[in-house]
C-alpha positions in Angstrom: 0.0 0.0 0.0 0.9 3.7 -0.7 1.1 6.8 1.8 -2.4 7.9 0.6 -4.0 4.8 1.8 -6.7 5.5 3.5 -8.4 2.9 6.4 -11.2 2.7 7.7 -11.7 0.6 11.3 -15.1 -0.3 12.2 -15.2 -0.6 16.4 -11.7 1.2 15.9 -12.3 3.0 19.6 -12.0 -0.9 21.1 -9.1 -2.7 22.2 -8.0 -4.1 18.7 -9.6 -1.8 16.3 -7.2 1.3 18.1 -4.1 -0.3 18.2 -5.3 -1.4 14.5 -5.4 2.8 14.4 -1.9 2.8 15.9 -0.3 0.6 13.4 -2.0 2.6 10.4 -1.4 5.8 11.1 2.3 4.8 12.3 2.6 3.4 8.3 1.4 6.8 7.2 -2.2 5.6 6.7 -5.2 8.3 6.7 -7.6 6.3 9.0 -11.0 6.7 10.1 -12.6 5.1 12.5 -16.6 4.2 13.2 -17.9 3.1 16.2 -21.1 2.6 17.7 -19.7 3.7 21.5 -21.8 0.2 23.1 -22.5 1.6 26.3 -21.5 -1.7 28.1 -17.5 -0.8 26.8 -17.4 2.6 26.5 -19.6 3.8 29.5 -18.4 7.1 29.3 -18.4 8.0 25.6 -15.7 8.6 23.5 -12.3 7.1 25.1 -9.1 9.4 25.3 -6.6 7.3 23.2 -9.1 8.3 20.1 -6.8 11.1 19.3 -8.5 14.7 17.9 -7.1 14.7 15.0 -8.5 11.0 14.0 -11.7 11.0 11.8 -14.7 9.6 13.9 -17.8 8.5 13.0 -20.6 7.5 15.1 -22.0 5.2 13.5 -23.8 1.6 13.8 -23.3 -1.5 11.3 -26.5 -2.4 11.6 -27.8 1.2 9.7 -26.9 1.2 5.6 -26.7 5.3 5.5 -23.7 5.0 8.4 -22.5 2.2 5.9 -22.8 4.7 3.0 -20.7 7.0 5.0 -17.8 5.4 6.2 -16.8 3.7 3.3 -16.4 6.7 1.1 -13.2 7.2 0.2 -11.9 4.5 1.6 -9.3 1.9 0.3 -8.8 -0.5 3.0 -11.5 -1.8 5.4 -10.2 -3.2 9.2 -13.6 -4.5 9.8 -13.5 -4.8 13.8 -16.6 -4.1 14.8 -18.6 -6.9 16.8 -20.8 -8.0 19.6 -19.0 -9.7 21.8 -18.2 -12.4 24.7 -21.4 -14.1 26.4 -24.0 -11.9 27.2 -27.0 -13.0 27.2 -28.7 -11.3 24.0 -29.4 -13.7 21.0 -30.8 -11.1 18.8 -28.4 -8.4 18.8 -25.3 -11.1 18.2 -26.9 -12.3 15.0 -27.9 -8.8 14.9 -24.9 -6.7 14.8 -22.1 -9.2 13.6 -24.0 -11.2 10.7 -26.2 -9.1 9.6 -24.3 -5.4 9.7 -21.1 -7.8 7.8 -24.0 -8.5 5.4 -24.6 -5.2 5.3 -20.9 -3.8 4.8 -21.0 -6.2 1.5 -23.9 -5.4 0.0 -23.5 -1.7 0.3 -19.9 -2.3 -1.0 -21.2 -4.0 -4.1 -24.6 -2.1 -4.8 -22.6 1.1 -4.8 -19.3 -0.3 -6.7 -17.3 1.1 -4.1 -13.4 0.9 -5.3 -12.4 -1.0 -1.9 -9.1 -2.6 -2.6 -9.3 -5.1 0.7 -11.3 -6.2 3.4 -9.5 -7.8 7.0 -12.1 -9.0 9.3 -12.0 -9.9 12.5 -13.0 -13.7 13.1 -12.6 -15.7 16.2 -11.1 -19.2 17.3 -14.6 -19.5 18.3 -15.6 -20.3 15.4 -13.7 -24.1 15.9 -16.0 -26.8 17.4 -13.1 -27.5 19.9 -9.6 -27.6 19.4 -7.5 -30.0 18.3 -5.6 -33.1 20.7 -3.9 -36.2 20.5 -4.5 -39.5 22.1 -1.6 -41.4 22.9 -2.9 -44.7 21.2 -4.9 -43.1 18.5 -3.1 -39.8 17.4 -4.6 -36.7 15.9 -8.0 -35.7 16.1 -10.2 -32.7 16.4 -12.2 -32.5 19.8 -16.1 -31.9 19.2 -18.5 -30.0 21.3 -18.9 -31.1 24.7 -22.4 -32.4 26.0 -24.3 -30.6 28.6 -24.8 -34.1 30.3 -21.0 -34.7 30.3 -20.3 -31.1 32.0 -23.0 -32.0 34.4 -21.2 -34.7 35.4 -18.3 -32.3 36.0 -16.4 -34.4 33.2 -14.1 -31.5 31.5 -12.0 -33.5 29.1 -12.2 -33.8 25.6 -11.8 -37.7 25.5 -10.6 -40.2 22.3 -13.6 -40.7 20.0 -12.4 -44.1 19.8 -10.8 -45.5 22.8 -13.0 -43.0 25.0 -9.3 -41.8 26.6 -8.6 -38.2 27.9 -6.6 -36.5 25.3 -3.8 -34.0 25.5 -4.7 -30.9 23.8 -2.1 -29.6 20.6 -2.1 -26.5 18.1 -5.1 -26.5 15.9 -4.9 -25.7 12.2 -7.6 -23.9 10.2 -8.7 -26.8 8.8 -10.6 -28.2 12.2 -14.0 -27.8 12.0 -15.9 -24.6 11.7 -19.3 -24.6 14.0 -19.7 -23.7 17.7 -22.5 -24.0 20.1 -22.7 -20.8 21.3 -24.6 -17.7 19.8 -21.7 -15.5 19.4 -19.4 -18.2 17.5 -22.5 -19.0 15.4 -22.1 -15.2 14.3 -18.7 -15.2 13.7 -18.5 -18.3 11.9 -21.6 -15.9 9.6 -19.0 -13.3 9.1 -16.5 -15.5 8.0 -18.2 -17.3 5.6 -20.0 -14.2 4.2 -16.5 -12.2 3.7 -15.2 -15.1 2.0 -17.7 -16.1 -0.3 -18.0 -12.1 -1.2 -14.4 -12.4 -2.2 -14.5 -15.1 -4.1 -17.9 -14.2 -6.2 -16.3 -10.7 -6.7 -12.8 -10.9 -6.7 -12.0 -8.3 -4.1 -9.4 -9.3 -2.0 -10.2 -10.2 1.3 -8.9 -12.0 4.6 -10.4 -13.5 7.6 -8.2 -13.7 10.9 -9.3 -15.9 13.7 -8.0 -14.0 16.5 -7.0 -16.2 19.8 -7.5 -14.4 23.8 -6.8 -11.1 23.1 -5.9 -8.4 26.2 -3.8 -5.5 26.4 -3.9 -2.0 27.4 -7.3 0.1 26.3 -9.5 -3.6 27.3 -12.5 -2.2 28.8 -12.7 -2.5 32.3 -16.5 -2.1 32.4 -17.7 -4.9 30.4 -18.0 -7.9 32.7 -18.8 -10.5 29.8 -15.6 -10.4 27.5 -11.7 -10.2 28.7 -10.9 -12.7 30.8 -7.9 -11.1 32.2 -9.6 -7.7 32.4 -12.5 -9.7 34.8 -10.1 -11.3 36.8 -8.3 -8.2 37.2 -11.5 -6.0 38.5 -12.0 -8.9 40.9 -8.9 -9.1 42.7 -8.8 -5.6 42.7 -11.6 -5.1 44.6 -10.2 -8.3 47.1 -12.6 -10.5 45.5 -11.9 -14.2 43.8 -11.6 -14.3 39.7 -14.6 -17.1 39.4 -12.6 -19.9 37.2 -15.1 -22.3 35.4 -14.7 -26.2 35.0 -12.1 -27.5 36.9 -9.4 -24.4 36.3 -7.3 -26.7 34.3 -8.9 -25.5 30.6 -6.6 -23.3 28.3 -6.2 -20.4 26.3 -4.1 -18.9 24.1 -3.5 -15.2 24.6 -2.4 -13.0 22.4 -1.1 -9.3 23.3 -3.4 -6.7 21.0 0.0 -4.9 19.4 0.7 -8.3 18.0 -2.8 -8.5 16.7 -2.5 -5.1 15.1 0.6 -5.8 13.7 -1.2 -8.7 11.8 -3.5 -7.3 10.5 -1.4 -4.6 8.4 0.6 -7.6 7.4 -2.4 -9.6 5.6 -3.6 -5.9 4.6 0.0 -5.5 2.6 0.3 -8.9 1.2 -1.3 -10.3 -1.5 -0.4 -13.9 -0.4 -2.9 -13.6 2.0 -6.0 -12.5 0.0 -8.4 -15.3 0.4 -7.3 -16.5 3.0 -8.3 -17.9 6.6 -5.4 -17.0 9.5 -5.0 -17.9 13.2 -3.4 -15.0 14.9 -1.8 -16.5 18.6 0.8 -17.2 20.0 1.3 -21.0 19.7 1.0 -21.5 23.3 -1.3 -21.7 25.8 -2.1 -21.4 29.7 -4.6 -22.8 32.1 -6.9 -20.2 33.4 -6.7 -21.2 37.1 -3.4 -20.6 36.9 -3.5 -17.4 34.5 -5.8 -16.4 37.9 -3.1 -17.5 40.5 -0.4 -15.3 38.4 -2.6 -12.0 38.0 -3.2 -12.3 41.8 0.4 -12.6 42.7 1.7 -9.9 39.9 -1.1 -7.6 42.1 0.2 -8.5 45.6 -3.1 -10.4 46.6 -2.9 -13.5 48.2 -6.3 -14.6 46.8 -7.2 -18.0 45.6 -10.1 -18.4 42.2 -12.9 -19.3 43.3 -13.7 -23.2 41.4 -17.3 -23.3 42.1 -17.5 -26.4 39.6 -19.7 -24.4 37.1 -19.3 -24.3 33.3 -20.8 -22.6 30.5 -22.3 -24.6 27.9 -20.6 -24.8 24.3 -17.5 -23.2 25.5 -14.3 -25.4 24.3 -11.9 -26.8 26.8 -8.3 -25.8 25.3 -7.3 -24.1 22.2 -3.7 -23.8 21.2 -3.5 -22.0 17.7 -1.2 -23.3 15.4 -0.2 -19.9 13.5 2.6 -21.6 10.6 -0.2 -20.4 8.3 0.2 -16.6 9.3 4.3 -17.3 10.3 4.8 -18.5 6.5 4.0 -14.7 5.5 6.2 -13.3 8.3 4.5 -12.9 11.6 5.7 -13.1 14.6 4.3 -12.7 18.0 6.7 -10.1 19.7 5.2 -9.8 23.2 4.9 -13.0 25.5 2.6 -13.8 28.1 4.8 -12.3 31.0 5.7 -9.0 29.1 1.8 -8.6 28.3 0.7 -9.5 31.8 3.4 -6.7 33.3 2.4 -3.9 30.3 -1.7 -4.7 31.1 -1.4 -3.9 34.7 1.0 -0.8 34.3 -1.8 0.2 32.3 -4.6 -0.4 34.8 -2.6 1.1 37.4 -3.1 4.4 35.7 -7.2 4.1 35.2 -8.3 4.9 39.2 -10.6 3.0 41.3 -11.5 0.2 39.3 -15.3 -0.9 39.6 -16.1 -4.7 39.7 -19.1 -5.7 37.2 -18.9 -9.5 37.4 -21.0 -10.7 39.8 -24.0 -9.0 38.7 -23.4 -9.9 35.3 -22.5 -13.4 36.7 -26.3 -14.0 38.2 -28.0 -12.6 35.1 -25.9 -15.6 32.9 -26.9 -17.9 35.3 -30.3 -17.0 35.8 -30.4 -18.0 31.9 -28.9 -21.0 32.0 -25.7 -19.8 30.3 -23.7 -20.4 33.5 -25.0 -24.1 35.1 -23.6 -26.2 37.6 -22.2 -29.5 37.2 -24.0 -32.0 39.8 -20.4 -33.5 41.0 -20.1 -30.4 43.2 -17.1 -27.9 43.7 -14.1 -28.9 41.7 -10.9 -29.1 43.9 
């Protein structure tokens, strides 16, 4: 891309879709940036790292005349922009991710617009369950849990064939594409509407399937997405992070520059155009434990609270195998301890910190998206 390239970033006030802003504008990018403000992240309006001398649009996905707007003029789309996490809305998932992606491509097409490339934002959530190896049977990708197997306060992904607990390992973007939750069933809608656009059309475009992501600038208000950013408002406020399962499930996290920094690279690079990425780190940590090191990084001797509930549809471990992106020259630059250390010199400097979970917590389970395994409290 040339100097007068001009972005724009969809949710580009959020955690990603600014340091998305960053990257641009540090390339010499004009970039604008429209976002809807949801009141559950941005509480307060407009946040302060959206410079003055940015271009921002208030504007909603889900309304063809913001649509119209934003995208005039515009060469390159960061299409960021989602509803997120597990709230309990059905609607507005569907709502705001499938159908305001929908409505990004039709508007793009119906008007000719001269878009040279769309990045989207996708989601490991989007995989059924990751992928794992059993030590008599090999390779296989883990399916969807049952409710009646969680209720039992059985965790593990086991052996389709010998019935064996399996180790988890990276997983490729070729495991299965489905999910049991609302907001993976929307993300797996983006996806497959972006790339189906680009191939009917020819315009190029690339899907990233974005691992954990925290970093500075993750809202500290929204008690339903960011797991570090919840377990952080807990202990400061000397309460337990709430770990589901058994603690022992995994993540990988991935630090938001790193995410930024991929998606200029598949924006620049015409090997990616068409294509599907993960964007992680290749490893992964158990979220009891990522609970026991954000409570000793913040001097609080507090143990996570196991209460031995799960959420249904939620996978068990998810290591992303990112050779795909790595073979077009990415690199994750920031590791978990570096991120961990950069997050809470960050949300040192935000003031008293307010603590949203448990409210948000009964609401889920009053709604049966938080239930309780019948084996009791997991040790």
């Amino acid at each position: 891309m040339t100097r007068s390239t001009t972005a724009l970033v969809t949710g580009g006030a959020g955690l990603i879709g600014s340091h998305i802003v960053d990257a641009a504008r540090a390339e010499g990018w004009g970039v604008r940036v429209m976002d809807s403000l949801e009141p559950q992240t941005h509480p307060h309006g407009k946040p302060a790292w959206v410079a003055d001398d940015i271009e921002f649009m208030a504007g909603d996905v889900r309304n063809g005349a913001d649509w119209e707007r934003a995208l005039d003029g515009i060469d390159i789309v960061f299409h960021e922009a989602a509803y997120g996490g597990y709230m309990p809305e059905i609607a507005k998932f569907i709502h705001v991710n499938s159908y305001g992606t929908a409505l990004m491509l039709e508007t793009i097409r119906d008007r000719d617009l001269p878009i040279r490339k769309i990045v989207m934002a996708s989601s490991q959530a989007v995989y059924n369950e990751g992928a794992y190896s059993c030590p008599e049977h090999g390779h296989f990708y883990g399916e969807t849990r049952p409710v009646a197997q969680l209720e039992r306060g059985d965790y593990e992904v086991h052996c389709p064939v010998c019935d064996r607990p399996s180790t988890p390992v990276p997983t490729d973007e070729a495991a299965p594409m489905g999910g049991e939750n609302v907001y993976a069933i929307s993300k797996a809608d983006q996806e497959r509407l972006l790339i189906s656009f680009g191939r009917a059309t020819g315009l190029p475009v690339v899907a990233l399937r974005y691992s954990c992501t925290y970093g500075p600038r993750q809202s500290l208000f929204n008690p339903y997405t960011g797991v570090i950013a919840i377990f952080c408002t807990r202990l400061m406020n000397d309460l337990p992070p709430v770990v589901y399962e058994d603690g022992r499930q995994s993540r990988d996290l991935v630090f938001v520059e790193d995410v930024a920094r991929a998606n200029l690279l598949v924006a620049t690079d015409s090997r990616a155009d068409g294509g599907v990425f993960n964007v992680g780190t290749g490893n992964a940590v158990a979220i009891g434990d990522l609970a026991r090191t954000l409570a000793r990084q913040l001097g609080k001797a507090i143990e996570p609270d196991i209460p031995g509930e799960f959420r249904p549809g939620e996978m068990r471990a998810l290591i992303s195998d990112i050779s795909k992106l790595e073979a077009i020259g990415y690199r994750p630059e920031v590791d978990l301890a570096q991120g961990i250390a950069r997050y809470l010199e960050w949300i040192a400097g935000q003031g008293d910190i307010g603590e949203y979970f448990s409210e948000a917590e009964a609401r889920l389970r009053a709604r049966n998206i938080v239930k309780k395994a019948t084996a009791g409290r997991a040790s």
